[in-house]
MISE-554118 format. One record per residue (C-alpha): residue number from 0; x, y, z. Coordinates in Angstrom, 1 decimal, decimal comma, padded with zeros to 4 digits. Each point is the difference from the previous one (the first is absolute). Layout:
// MISE-554118
+------+--------+--------+--------+
: resi :   east :  north :     up :
+------+--------+--------+--------+
:  NUM :      X :      Y :      Z :
...
+------+--------+--------+--------+
This chain:
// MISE-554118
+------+--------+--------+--------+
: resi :   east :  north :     up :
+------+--------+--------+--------+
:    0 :  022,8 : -005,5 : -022,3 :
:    1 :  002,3 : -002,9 :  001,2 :
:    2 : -001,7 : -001,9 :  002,2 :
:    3 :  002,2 : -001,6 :  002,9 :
:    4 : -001,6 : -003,1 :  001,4 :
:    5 :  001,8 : -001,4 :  003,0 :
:    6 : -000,5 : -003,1 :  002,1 :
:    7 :  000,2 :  001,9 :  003,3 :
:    8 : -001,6 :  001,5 :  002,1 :
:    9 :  002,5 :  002,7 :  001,0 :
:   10 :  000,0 :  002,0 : -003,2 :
:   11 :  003,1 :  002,9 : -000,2 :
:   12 : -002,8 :  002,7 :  000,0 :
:   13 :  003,0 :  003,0 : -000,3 :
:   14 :  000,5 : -001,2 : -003,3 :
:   15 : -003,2 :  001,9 : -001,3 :
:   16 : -001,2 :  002,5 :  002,5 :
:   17 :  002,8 :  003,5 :  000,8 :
:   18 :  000,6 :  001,7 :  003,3 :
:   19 : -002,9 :  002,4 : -000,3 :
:   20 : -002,4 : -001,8 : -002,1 :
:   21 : -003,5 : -000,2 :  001,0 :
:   22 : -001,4 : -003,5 :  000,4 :
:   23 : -004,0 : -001,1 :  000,4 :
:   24 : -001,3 : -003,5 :  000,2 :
:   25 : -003,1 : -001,7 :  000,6 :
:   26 : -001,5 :  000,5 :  003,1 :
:   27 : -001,8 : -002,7 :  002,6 :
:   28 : -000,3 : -003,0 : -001,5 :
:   29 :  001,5 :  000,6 : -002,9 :
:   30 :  003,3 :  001,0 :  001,7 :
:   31 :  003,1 : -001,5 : -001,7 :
:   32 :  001,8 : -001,0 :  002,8 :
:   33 :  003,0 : -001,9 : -001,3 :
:   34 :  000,8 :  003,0 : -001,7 :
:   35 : -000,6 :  002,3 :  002,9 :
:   36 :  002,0 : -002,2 :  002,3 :
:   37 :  003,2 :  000,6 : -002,7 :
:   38 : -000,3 :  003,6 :  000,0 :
:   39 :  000,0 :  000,4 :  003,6 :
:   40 :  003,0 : -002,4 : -000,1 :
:   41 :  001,9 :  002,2 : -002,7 :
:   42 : -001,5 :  003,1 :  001,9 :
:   43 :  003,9 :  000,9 :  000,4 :
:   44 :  000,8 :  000,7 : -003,6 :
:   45 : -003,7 :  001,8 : -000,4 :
:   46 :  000,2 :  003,0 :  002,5 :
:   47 : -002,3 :  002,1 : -000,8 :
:   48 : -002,7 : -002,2 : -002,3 :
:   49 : -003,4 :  001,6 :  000,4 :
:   50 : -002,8 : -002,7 :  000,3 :
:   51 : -004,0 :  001,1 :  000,0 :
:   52 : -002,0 : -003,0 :  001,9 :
:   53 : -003,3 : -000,7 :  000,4 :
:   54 : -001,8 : -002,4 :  002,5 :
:   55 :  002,6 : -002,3 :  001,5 :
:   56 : -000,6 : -004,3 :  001,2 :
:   57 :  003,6 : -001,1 :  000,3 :
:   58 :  001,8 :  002,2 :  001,8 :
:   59 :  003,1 : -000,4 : -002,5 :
:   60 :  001,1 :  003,5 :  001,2 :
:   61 : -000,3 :  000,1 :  003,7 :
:   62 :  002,7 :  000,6 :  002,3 :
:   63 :  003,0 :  001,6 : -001,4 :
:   64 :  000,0 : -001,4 : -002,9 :
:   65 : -002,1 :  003,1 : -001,5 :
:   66 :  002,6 :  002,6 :  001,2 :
:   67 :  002,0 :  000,5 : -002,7 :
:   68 : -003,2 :  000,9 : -002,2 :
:   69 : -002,4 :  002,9 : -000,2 :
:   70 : -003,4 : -001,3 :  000,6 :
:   71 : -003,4 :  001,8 : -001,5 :
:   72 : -003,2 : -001,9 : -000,2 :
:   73 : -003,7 :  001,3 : -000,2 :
:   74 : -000,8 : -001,8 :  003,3 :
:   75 :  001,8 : -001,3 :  003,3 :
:   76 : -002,2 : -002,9 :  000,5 :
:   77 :  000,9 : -003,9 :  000,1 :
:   78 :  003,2 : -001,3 :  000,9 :
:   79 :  001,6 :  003,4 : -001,3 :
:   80 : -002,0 :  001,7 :  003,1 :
:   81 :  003,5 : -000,5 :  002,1 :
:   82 :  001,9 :  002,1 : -002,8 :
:   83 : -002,1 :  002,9 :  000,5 :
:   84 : -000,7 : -000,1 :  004,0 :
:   85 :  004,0 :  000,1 :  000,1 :
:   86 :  000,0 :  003,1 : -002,8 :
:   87 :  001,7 : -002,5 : -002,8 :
:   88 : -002,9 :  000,8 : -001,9 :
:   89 : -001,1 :  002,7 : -002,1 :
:   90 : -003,8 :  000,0 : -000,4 :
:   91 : -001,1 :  001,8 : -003,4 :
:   92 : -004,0 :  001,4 :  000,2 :
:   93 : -001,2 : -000,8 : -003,4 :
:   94 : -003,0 : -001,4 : -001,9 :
:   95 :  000,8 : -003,5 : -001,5 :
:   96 : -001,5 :  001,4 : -002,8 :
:   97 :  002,9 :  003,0 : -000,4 :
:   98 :  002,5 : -002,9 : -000,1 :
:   99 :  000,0 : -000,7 : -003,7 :
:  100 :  001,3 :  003,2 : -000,1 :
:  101 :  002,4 :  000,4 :  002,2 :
:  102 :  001,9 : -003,3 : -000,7 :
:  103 : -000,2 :  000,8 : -003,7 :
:  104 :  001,3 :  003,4 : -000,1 :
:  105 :  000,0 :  001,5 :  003,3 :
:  106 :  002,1 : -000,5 :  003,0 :
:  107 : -000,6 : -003,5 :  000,7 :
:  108 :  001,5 : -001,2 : -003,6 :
:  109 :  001,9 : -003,1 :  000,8 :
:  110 :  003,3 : -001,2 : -001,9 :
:  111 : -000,6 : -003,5 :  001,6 :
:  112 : -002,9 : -002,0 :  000,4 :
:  113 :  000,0 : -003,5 :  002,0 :
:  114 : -003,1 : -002,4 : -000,9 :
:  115 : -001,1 : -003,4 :  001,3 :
:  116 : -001,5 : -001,5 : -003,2 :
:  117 : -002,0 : -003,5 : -000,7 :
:  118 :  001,2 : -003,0 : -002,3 :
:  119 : -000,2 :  001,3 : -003,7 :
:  120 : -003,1 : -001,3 : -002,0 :
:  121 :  000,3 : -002,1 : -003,2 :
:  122 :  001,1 :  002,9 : -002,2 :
:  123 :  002,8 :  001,2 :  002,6 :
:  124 : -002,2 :  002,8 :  001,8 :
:  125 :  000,8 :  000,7 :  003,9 :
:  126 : -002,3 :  001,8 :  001,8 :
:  127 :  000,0 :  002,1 :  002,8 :
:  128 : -001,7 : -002,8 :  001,8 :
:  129 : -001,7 :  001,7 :  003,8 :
:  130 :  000,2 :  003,8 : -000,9 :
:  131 :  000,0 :  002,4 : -002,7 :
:  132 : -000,4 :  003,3 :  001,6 :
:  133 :  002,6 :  002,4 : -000,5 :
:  134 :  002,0 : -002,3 : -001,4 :
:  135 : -001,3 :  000,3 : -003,4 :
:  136 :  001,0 :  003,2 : -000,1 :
:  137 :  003,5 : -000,8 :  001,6 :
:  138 :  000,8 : -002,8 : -003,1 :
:  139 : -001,4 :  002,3 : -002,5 :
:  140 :  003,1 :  002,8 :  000,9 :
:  141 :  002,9 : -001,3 :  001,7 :
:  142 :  003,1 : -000,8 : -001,4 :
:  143 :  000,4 : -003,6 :  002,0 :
:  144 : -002,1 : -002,2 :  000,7 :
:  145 :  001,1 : -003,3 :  002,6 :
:  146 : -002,7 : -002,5 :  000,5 :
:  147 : -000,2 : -003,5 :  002,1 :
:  148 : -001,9 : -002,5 : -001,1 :
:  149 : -002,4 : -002,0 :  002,3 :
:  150 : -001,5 : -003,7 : -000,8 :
:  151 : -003,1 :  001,3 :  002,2 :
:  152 : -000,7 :  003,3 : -001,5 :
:  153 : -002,8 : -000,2 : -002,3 :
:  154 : -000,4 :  001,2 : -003,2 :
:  155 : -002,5 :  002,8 : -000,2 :
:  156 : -001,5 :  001,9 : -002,8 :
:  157 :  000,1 :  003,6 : -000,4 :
:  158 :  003,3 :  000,4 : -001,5 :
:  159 :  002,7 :  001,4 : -000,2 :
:  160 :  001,6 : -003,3 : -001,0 :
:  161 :  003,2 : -000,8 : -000,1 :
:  162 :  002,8 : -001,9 : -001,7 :
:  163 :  003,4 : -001,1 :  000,8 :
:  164 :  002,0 :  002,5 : -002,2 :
:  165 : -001,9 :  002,8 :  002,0 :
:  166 :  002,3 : -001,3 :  003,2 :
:  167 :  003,2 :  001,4 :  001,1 :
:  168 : -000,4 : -002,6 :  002,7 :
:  169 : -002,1 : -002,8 :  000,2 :
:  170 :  000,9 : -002,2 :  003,7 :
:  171 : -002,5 : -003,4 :  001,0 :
:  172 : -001,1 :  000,2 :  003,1 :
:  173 : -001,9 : -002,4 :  002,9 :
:  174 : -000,6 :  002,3 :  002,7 :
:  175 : -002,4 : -000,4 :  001,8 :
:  176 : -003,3 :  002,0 : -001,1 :
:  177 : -001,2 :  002,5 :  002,8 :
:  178 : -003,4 : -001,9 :  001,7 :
:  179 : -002,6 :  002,6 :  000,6 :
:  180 : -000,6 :  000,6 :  003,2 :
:  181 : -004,0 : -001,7 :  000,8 :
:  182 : -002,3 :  003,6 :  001,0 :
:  183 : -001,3 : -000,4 :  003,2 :
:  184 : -003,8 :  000,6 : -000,8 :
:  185 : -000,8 :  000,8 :  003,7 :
:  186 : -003,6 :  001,1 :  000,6 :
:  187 :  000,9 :  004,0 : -000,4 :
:  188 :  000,9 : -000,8 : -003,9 :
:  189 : -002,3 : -002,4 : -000,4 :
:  190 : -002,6 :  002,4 :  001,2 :
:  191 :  001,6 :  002,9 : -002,1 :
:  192 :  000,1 : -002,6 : -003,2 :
:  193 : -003,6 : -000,6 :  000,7 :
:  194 : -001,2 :  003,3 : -000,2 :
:  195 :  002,5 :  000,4 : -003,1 :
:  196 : -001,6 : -003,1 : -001,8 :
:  197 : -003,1 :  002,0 :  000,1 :
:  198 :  000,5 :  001,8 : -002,0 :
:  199 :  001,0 : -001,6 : -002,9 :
:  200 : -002,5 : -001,1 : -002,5 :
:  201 :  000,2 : -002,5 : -002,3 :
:  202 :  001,7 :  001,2 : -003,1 :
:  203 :  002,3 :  002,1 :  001,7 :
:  204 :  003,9 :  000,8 : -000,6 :
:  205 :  002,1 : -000,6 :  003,1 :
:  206 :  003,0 :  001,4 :  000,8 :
:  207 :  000,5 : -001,6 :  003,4 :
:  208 :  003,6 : -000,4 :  000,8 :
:  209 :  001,2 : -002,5 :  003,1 :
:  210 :  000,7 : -000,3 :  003,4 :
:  211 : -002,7 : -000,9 :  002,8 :
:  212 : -002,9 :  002,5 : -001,3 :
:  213 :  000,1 : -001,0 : -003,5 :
:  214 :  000,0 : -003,4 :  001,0 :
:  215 : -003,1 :  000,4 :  001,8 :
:  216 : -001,1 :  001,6 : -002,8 :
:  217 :  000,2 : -002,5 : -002,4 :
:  218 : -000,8 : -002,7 :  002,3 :
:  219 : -003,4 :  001,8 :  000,2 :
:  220 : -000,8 : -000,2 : -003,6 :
:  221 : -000,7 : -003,3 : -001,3 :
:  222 : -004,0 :  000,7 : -000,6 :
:  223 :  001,3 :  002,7 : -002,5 :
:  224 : -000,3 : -000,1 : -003,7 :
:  225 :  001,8 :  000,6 : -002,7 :
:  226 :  002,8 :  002,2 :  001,6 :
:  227 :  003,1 :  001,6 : -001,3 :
:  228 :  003,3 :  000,9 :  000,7 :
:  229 :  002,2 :  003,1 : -000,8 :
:  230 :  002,8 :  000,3 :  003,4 :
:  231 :  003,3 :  000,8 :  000,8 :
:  232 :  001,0 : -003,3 :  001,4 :
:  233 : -002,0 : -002,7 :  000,8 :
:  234 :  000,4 : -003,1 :  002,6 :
:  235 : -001,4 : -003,6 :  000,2 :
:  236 : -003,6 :  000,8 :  001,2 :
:  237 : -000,7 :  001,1 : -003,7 :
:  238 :  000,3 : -003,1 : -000,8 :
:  239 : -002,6 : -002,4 :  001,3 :
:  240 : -002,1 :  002,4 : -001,2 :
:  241 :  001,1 : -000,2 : -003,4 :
:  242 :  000,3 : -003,8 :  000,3 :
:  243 : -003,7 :  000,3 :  001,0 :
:  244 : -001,6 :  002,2 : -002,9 :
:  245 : -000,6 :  003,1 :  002,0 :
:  246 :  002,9 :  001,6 : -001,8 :
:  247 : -000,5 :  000,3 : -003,0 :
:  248 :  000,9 :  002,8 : -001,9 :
:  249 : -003,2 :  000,3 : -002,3 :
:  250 : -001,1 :  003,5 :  001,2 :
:  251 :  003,3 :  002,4 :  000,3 :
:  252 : -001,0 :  002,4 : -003,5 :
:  253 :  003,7 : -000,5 : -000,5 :
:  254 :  002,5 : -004,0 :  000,0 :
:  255 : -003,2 : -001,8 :  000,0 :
:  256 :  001,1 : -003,3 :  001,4 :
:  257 :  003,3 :  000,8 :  001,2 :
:  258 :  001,0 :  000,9 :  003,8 :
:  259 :  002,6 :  003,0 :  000,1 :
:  260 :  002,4 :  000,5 :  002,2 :
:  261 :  003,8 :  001,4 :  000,9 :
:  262 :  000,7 : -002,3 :  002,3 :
:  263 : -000,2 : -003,4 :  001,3 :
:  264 :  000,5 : -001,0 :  003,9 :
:  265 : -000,6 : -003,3 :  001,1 :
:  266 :  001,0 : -003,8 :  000,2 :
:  267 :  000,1 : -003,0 : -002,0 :
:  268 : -003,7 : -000,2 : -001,2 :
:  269 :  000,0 :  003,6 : -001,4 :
:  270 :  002,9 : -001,1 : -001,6 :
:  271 : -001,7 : -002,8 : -001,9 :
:  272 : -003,0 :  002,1 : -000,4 :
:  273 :  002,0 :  003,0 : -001,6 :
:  274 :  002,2 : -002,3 : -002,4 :
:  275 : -000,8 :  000,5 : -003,4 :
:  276 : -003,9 :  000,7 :  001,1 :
:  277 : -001,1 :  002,5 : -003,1 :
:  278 : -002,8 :  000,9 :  002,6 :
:  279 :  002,6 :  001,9 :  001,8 :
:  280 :  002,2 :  003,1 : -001,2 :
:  281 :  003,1 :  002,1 :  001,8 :
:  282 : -000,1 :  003,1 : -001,2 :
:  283 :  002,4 :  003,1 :  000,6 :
:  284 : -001,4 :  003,4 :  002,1 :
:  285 : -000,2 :  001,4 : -003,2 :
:  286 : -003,2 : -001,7 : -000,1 :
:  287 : -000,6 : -001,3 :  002,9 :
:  288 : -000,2 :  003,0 :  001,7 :
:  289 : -001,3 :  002,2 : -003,2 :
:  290 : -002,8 :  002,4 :  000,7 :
:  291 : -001,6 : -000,1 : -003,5 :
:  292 :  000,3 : -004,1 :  000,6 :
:  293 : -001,6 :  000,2 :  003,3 :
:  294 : -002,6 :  002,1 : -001,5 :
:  295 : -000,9 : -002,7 : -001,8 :
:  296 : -000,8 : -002,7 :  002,3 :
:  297 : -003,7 : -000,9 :  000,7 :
:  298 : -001,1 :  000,5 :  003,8 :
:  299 :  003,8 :  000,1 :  001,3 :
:  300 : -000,2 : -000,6 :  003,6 :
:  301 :  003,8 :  000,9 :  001,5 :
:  302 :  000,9 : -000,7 :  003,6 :
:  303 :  003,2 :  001,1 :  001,2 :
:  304 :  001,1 :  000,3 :  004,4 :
:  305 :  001,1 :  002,9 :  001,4 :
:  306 :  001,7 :  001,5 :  003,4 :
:  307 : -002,9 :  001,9 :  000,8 :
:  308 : -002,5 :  002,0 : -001,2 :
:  309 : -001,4 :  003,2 :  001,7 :
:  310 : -003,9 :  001,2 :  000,5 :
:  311 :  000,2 :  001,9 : -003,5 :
:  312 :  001,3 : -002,6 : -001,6 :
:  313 :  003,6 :  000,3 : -000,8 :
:  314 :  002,3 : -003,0 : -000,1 :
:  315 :  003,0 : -000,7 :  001,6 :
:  316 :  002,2 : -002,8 : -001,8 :
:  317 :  003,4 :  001,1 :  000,3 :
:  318 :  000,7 :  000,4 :  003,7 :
:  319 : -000,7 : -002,9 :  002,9 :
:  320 :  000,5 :  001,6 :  003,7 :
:  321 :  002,9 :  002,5 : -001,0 :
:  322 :  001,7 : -002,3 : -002,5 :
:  323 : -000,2 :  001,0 : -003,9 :
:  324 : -000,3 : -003,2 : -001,7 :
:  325 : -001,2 :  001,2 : -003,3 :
:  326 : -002,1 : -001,7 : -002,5 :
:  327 : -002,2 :  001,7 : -001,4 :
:  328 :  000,4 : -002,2 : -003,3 :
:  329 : -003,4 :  000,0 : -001,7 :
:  330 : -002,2 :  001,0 :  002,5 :
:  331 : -000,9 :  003,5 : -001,8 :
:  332 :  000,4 : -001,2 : -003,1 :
:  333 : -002,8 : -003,2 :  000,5 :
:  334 : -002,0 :  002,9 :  002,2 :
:  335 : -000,2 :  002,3 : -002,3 :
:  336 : -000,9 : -003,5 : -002,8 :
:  337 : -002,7 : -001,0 :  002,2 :
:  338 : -001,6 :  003,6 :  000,0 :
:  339 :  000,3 :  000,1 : -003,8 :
:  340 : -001,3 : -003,7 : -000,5 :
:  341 : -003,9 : -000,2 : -000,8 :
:  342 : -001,5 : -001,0 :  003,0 :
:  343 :  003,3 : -000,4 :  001,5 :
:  344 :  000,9 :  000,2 :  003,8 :
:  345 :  003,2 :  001,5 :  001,7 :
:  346 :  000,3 : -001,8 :  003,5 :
:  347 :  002,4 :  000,1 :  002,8 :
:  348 :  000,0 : -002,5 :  002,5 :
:  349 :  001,9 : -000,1 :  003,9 :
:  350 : -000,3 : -001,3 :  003,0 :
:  351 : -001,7 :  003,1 :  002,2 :
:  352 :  002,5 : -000,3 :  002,6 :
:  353 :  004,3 : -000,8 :  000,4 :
:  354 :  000,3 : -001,5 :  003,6 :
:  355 : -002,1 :  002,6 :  001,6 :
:  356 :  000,4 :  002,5 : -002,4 :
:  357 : -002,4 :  001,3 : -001,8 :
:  358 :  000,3 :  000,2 : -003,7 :
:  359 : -002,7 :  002,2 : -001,0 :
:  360 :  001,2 :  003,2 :  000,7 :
:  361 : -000,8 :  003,7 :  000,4 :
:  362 :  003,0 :  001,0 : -002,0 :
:  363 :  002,9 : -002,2 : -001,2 :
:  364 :  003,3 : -000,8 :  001,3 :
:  365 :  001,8 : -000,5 : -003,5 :
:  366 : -000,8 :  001,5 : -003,5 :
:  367 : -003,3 :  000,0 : -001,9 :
:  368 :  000,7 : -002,7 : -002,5 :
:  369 : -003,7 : -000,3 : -001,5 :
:  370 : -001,6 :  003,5 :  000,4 :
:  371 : -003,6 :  000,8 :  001,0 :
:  372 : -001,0 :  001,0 : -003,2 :
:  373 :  000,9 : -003,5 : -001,1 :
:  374 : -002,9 : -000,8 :  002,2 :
:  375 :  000,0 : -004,1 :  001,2 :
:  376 : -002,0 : -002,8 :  001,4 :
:  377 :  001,6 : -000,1 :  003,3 :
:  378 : -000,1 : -003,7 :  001,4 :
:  379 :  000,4 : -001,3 :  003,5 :
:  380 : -001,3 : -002,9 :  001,9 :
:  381 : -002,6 :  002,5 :  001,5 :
:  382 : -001,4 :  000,7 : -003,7 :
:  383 :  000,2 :  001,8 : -002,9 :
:  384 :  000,1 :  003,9 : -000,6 :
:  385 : -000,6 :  001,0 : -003,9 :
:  386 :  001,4 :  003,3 :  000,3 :
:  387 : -000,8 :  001,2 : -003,7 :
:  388 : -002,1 :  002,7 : -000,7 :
:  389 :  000,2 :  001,1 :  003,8 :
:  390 :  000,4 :  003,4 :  001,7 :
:  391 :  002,0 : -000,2 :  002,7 :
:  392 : -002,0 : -000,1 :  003,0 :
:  393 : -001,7 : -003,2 : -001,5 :
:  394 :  002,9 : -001,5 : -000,8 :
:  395 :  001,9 :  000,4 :  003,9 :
:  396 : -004,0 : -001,8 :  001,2 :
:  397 :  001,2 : -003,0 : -002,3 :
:  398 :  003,3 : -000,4 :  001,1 :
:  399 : -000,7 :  000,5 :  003,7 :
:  400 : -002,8 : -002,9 : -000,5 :
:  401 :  002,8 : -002,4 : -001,0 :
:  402 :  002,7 :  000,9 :  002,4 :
:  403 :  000,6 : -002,1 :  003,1 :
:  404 : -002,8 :  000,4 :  002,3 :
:  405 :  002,3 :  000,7 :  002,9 :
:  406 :  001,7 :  003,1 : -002,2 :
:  407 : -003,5 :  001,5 : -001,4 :
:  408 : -000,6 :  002,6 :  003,2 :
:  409 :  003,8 :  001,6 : -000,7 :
:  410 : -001,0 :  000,1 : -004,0 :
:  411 : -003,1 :  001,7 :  000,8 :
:  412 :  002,1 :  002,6 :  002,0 :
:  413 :  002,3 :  000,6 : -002,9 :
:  414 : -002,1 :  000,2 : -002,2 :
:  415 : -002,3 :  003,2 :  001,3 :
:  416 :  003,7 :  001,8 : -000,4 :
:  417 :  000,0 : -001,3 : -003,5 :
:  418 : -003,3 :  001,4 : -001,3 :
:  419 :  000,8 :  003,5 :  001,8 :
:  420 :  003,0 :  000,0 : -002,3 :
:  421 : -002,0 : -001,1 : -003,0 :
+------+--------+--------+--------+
């Protein structure tokens, strides 16, 4: 390929991508927002692009700037949560671990893929610098590939690596990196964290993810030894720890001393931790997410939220109050891991109430994302239920014991209907 390396920062994207095409690009903080900011500007001359989006941080396409597009994405969450409360967005249910597949020879194959990259390395290399993910399988198949390059990226290991000549485009760019948002570790997470952290032993494999519970999570584990890492995406609390020697990678069965990950989402010092660390390795869903990987993992403790969750023990992540938001990214896949791991642990962990609603419930308001028979450690800030191995009268006594206090008579209620209906 002929690479085209310009000096601005408002590249002519309809110069590579057709009316019609279908566009993916790195998602959260690996968004490539010089070059999203030109499509929407050339969004004129490409009616009818398709683009496939994942978590969104800069809200490059709100307002109607994302009209002239079809929008899919396999959640409605982060700044793209707009695009789907006003019906711009198409929300695809799907395993991250069925993406491979679909974006290399299924529906979601894309002509054009758009990359933020890091610096090249001393033999020319670019990497994909914050996120791998899907995008590996993206690169591997489509027939353009436009990329900006970012002083503050870092360079991460994991491969695929690339070179100039592999650029149809190649823009600089100084935007501004997204700053992750500090989690507000109110006493309800830290609580839910702490109960969480408990069950982790040393040695473990963690896939942990971010936001406020995680945080309390790994805020909570710094008497731990000798831990892992095998996640989807992971934030700046794994770092201390590895900074610290309670990461360490020594115990996994499988990339002894090497974190894995999809996905980085944080600020400046995971930045500098991430760049050119061999401790650390982005990986694609294709293994990330890989049950005969996951199977593999010594004592894989995975913790992912949900909506709610009701008495029997079936999860809820796809709907909050009436709205389908998606996402049920890995949360099967690292489920169904955790069950598989040796001496492996399958938690989900939520708040027991929303406002003054209760969310453990006698039957859900959305779909069943994690079934019953995929039977979880339910976590709230009242305790922990370990559902597995359970009939089902035992398991609704653990879940009522770590609901709200104020909701446990109307549970109790439900629940005799429940057991009559077996």
């Amino acid at each position: 390929m002929k690479t085209n390396t310009l000096p601005t920062l408002a590249p002519d994207i309809s110069r590579f991508v057709n009316p019609g095409d279908t566009v993916i690009w790195g998602q959260s903080h690996a968004e490539p927002l010089s070059l999203i900011r030109a499509l929407v500007a050339q969004r004129e001359r490409l009616a009818g692009v398709r683009i496939f989006l994942g978590t969104g941080t800069h809200g490059a396409l709100s307002g109607d700037g994302s009209g002239a597009f079809e929008l899919t994405s396999w959640c409605g969450t982060g700044s793209h949560r707009a695009l789907a409360d006003a019906g711009r967005l198409q929300i695809l249910p799907v395993h991250h671990s069925h993406l491979p597949r679909l974006i290399q020879q299924g529906p979601l194959q894309a002509q054009a893929v758009m990359l933020q990259v890091s610096p090249p390395d001393a033999l020319g290399r670019y990497s994909l610098g914050m996120a791998r993910g899907y995008l590996v399988d993206a690169v591997s198949t489509a027939r353009t590939i436009l990329a900006e390059v970012h002083p503050d990226v870092p360079w991460t290991y994991g491969g695929p690596y690339l070179y100039e000549a592999d650029f149809d485009m190649l823009v600089p760019s100084e935007d501004p990196l997204p700053q992750a948002r500090a989690a507000a570790l109110d006493p309800v997470a830290w609580t839910i964290g702490r109960h969480v952290a408990g069950l982790i032993v040393d040695g473990a494999t963690l896939q942990v993810g971010t936001g406020a519970i995680a945080e309390a999570v790994l805020a909570q584990l710094t008497d731990r030894r000798e831990l892992g890492v095998h996640a989807d995406c992971i934030g700046e609390g794994y770092v201390p720890l590895h900074e610290a020697g309670v990461i360490t990678n020594s115990h996994k069965g499988i990339n002894v001393g090497a974190s894995i990950a999809g996905a980085l989402v944080g600020d400046e010092r995971l930045r500098r931790f991430a760049h050119r660390n061999r401790a650390l390795e982005l990986r694609g869903p294709e293994y990330t997410h890989n049950a005969q990987v996951l199977a593999r993992l010594e004592r894989f403790v995975s913790v992912h939220g949900a909506f709610e969750v009701d008495l029997t023990g079936q999860v809820n992540a796809e709907v909050d109050d009436g709205r389908y938001v998606g996402g049920i990214g890995g949360s099967v896949d690292f489920v169904r891991g955790a069950q598989a791991s040796r001496g492996g642990i399958p938690v989900i962990a939520l708040p027991s109430v929303a406002s003054t609603r209760s969310r453990i419930v006698p039957s859900l308001a959305g779909p069943v994302t994690v079934s019953r028979s995929d039977a979880c450690v339910i976590v709230t800030e009242h305790g922990v239920a370990d559902l597995r191995g359970l009939s089902l009268e035992k398991r609704i006594r653990r879940m009522i014991a770590i609901a709200d206090p104020q909701h446990r008579d109307a549970l109790e209620q439900a629940a005799h209907g429940l057991l009559r209906r077996g």
